[in-house]
C-alpha positions as CSV (number, residue, x, y, z in Angstrom):
1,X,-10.1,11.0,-14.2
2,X,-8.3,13.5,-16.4
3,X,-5.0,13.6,-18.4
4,X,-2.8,16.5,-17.7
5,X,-0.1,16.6,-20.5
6,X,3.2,19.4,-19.9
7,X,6.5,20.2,-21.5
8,X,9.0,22.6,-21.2
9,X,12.9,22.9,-22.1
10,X,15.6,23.9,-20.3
11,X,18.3,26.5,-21.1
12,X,21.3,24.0,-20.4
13,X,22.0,20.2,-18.5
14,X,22.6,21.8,-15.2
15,X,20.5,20.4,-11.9
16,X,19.6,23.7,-11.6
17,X,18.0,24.4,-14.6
18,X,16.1,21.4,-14.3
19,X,15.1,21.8,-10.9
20,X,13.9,25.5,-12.4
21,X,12.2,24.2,-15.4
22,X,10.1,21.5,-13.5
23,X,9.1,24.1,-10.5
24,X,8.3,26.3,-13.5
25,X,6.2,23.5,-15.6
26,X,4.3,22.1,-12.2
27,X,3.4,25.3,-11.2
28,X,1.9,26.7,-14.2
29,X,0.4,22.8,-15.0
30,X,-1.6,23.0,-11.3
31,X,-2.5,26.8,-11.2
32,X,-4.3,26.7,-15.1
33,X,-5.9,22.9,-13.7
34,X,-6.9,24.1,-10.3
35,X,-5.5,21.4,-8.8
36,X,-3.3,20.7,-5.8
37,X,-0.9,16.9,-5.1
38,X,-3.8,15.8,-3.2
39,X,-5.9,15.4,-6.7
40,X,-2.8,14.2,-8.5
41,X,-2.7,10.1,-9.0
42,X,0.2,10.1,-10.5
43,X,2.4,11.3,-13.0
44,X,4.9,10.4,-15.4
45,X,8.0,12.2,-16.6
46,X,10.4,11.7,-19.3
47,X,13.5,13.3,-20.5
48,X,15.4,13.7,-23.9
49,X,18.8,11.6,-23.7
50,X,20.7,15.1,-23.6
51,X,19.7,15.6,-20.0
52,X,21.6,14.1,-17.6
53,X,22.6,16.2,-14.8
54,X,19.1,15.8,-12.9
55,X,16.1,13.4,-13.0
56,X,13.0,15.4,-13.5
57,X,11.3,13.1,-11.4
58,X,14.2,13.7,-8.6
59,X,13.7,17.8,-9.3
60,X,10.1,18.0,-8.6
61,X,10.2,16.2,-5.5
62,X,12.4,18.4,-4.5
63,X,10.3,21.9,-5.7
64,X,8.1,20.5,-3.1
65,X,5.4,18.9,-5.6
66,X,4.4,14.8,-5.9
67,X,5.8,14.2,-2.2
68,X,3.4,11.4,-1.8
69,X,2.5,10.3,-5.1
70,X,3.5,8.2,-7.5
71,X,5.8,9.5,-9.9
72,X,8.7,8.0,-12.8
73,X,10.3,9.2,-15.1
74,X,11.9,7.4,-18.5
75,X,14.5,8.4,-20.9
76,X,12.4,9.9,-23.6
77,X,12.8,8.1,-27.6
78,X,15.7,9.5,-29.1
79,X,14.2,9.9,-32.4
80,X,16.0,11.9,-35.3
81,X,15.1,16.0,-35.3
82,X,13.4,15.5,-31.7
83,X,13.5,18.6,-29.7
84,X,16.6,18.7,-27.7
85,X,17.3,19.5,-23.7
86,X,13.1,18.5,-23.5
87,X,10.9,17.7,-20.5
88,X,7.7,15.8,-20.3
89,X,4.9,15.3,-17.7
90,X,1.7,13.5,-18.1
91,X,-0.7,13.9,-15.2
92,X,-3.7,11.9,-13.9
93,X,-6.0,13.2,-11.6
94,X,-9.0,12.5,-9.3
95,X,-10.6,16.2,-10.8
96,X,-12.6,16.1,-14.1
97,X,-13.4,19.2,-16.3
98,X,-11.3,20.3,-19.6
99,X,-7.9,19.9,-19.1
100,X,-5.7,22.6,-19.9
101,X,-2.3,21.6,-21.0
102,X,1.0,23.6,-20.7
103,X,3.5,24.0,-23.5
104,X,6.6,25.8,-22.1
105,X,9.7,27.9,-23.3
106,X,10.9,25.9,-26.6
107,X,8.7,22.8,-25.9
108,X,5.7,25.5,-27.4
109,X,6.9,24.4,-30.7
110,X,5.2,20.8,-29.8
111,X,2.0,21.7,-29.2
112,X,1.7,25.6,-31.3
113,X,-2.2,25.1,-30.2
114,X,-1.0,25.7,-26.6
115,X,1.5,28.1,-27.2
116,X,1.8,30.1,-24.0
């Protein structure tokens, strides 16, 4: 099994800019991991508190990704200086191999060894 982490942020709380961001972060997460939904587990999401005009788990079901797996997302910690309007994914699947992880937009600053 293999651990897929992601983040990426989005420009403002609007449902499209979520649904954007998460189309954006799955895409990029399954093209560098050659993988597809039928490898996927499932996958967790979370959100910072500031995000409230979509569900990120609700947005990539609709991008057309996770239609039959199991997915949830959480509110993520609100912890003091956290990076604000951030979303998460973490990724299990079937595939093995060196994962490659995907650090988007202003969630590069989280991870600079994945800087994009």
């Amino acid at each position: 099994m293999l651990a897929l982490r992601g983040a990426i942020t989005v420009d403002e709380d609007r449902a499209e800019a979520v649904d954007d961001s998460v189309k954006s972060l799955m895409e990029r997460l399954y093209s560098e991991n050659s993988i597809s939904d039928d490898d996927v587990e499932f996958a967790i999401f979370s959100q910072t508190k500031d995000i409230r005009s979509r569900n990120a788990a609700a947005a990539v079901r609709k991008a057309g990704f996770l239609k039959r797996n199991a997915i949830f997302c959480v509110e993520e910690a609100d912890v003091e200086l956290s990076l604000p309007l951030c979303i998460r994914v973490l990724v299990y699947t079937k595939k093995d191999g060196e994962p490659k992880m995907v650090y988007l937009k202003g969630a590069s600053l989280l991870r600079p060894d994945f800087r994009d």
